[in-house]
KOLNULUM-393801 format. One record per residue (C-alpha): residue number from 0; residue in three letters; x, y, z. Coordinates in steps of 0.2 Angstrom, whole numbers, plus 5000, padded with zeros to 4 digits. Each point is the difference from the previous one (the first is absolute). Layout:
N
 num residuo    u    v    w
 NUM     ALA    X    Y    Z
...
END
This chain:
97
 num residuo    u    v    w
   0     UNK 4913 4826 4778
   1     UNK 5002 4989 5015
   2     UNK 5015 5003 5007
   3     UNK 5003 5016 4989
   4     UNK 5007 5017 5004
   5     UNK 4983 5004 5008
   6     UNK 4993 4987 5007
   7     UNK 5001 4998 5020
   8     UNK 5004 5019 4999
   9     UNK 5017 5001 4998
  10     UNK 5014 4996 4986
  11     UNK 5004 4983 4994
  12     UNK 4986 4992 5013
  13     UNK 5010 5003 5015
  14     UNK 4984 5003 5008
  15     UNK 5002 5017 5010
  16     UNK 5011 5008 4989
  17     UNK 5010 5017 5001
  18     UNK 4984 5010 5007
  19     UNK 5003 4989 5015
  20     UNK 5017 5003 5000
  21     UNK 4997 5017 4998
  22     UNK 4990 5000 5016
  23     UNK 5010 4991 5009
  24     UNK 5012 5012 4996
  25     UNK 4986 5015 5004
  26     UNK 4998 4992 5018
  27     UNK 5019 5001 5004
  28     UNK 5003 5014 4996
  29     UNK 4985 5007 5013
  30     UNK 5007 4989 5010
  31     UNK 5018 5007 5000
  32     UNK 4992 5017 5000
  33     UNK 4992 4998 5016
  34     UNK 5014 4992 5009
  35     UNK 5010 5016 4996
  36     UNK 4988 5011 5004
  37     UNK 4998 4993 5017
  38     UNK 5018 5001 5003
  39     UNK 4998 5019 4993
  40     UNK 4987 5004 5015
  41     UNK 5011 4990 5012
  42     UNK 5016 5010 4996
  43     UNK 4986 5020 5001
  44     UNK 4994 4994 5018
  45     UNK 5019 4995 5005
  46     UNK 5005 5017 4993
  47     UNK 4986 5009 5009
  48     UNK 5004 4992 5017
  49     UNK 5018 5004 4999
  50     UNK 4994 5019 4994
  51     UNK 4989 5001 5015
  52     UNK 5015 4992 5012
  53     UNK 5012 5013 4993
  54     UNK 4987 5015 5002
  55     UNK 4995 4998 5020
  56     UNK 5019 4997 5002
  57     UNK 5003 5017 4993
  58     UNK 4987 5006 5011
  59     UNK 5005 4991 5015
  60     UNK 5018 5009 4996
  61     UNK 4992 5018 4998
  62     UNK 4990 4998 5016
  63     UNK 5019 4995 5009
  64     UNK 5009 5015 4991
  65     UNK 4987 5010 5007
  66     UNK 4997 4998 5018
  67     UNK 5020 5000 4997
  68     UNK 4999 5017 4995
  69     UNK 4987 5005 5010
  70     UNK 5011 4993 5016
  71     UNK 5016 5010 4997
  72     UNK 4990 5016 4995
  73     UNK 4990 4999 5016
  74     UNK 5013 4996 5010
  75     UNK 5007 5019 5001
  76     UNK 4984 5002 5011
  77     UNK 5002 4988 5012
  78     UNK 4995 4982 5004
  79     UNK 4983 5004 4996
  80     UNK 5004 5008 4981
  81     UNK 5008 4983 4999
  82     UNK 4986 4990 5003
  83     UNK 4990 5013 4990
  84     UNK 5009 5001 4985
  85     UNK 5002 4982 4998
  86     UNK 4981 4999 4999
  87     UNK 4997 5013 4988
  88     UNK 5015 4994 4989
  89     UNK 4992 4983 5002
  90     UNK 4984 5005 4993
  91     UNK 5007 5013 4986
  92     UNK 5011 4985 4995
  93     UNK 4985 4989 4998
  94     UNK 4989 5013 4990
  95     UNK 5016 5002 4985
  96     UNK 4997 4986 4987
END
């Protein structure tokens, strides 16, 4: 069967055939799967950092509304409950998550 549908592996002596073809296929497809699962990780560690950015901005702002607090509450005692309150605010702001 020279030439035949079996001979060089394939159909019609095409040589490689459709298991080739099939792989080929196989490869990209692994291929492709990668590709999108890199740009899947890639888009996690941008969301991350944006998540991160957002939550020590939200603390930053606490700490600020605190010592803001703090300040006016204190200042009914004087430049030193001022100081004072500003501080504790500060810190109480920065403990609140």
């Amino acid at each position: 069967m020279a030439g035949g549908r079996f001979a060089g592996g394939g159909f019609g002596g095409e040589g490689y055939g459709i298991g080739a073809s099939l792989a080929s296929f196989g490869a990209d497809q692994k291929r492709d799967a990668l590709q999108e699962l890199g740009n899947a990780a890639d888009q996690e560690s941008r969301r991350n950092q944006k998540n991160q950015q957002i939550q020590q901005s939200a603390k930053a702002g606490n700490v600020q509304l605190g010592s803001t607090v703090g300040a006016t509450a204190g200042s009914a005692f004087g430049p030193w409950g001022t100081l004072l309150g500003g501080a504790i605010g500060a810190v109480a702001g920065g403990l609140s998550d």
